[in-house]
C-alpha positions in Angstrom: 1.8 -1.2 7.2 5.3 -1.0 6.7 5.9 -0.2 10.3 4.2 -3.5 11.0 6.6 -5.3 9.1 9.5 -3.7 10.4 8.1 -4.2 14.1 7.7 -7.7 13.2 10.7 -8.6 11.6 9.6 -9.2 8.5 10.3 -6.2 6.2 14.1 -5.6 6.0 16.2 -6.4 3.5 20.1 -5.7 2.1 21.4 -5.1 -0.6 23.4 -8.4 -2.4 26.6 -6.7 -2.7 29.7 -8.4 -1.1 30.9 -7.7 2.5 33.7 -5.5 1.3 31.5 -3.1 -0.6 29.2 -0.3 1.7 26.3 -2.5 2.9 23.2 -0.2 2.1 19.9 -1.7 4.3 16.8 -1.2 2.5 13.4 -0.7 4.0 10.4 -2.2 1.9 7.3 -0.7 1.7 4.8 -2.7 0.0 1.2 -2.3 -0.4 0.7 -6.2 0.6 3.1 -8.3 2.3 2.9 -10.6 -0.6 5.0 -8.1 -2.7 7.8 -7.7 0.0 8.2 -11.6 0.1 8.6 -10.8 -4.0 11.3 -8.4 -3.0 13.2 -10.5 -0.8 13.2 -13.6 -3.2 14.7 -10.4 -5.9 17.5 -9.9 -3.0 17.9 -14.3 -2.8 18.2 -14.3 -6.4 20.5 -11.5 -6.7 22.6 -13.0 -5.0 23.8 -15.5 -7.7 26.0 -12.9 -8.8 28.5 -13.3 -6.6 30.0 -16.5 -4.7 30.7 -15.4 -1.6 30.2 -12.7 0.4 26.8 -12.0 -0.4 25.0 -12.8 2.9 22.9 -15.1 1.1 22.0 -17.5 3.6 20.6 -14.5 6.2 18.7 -13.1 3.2 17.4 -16.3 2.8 16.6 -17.0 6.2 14.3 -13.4 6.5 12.1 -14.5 3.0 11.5 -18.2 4.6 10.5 -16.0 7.9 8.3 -13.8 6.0 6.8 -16.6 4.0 6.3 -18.2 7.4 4.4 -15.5 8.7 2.5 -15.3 5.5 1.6 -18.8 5.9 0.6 -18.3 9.3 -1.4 -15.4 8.4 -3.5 -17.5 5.6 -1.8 -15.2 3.2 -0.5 -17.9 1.0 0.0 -21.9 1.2 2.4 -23.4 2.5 3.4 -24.8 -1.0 3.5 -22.2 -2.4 5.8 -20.5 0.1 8.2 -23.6 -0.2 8.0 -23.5 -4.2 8.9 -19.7 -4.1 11.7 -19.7 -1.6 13.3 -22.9 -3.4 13.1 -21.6 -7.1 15.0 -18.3 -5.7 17.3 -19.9 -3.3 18.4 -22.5 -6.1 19.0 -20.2 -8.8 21.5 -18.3 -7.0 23.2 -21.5 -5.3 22.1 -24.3 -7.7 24.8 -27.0 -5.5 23.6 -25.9 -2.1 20.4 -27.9 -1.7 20.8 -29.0 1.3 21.3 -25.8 3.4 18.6 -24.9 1.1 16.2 -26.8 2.2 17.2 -26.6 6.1 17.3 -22.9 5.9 13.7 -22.9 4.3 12.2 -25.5 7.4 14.0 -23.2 9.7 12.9 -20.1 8.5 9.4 -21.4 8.0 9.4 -22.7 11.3 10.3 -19.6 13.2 7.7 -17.2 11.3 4.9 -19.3 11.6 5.0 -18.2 15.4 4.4 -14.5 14.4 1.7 -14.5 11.7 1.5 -11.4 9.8 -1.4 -10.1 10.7 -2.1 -6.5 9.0 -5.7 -5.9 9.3 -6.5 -3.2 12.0 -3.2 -2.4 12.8 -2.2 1.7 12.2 
């Protein structure tokens, strides 16, 4: 399963630490792709941290493509996916609502067109 995410896009995540500092690139293996969209809002979040520097907007952008996917997969509601990805996204940037909110649609958007199917797949 975790090669399925990978191929698809959906299971990478880095760490939160600023540009200057070693980027380390984590692979996520999760028993349901539920729990990796639990570890990329934990990466979001984590980024409240620190103000800049963080890549927060492209970790972001991979949970709303994951939660896209998820949706598209009938692994979770659409509401739900939105709830999730704002409650992260606004804890670590509480004044950036807007880009918030576009980078969720976006996101969304995009994984919706690869659903993440797991079933069946080696």
């Amino acid at each position: 399963m975790a090669n399925e995410l990978i191929r698809t896009g959906h299971g990478i995540a880095s760490s939160c630490e600023p540009h200057g500092k070693t980027p380390r690139a984590l692979i996520r293996r999760t028993k349901e792709p539920v729990d990796g969209l639990t570890r990329l809002l934990d990466d979001v979040q984590a980024c409240a941290s620190a103000s800049e520097g963080t890549g927060f907007t492209s970790k972001l952008n991979v949970a709303a493509f994951t939660a896209g996917g998820l949706v598209a997969a009938g692994r979770m509601s659409h509401i739900d996916a939105v709830t999730r990805l704002t409650q992260a996204a606004e804890a670590a940037r509480p004044t950036q609502q807007g880009k918030i909110t576009r980078t969720i649609h976006d996101g969304l958007k995009a994984g919706a067109a690869r659903p993440l199917h797991l079933e069946g797949r080696s």
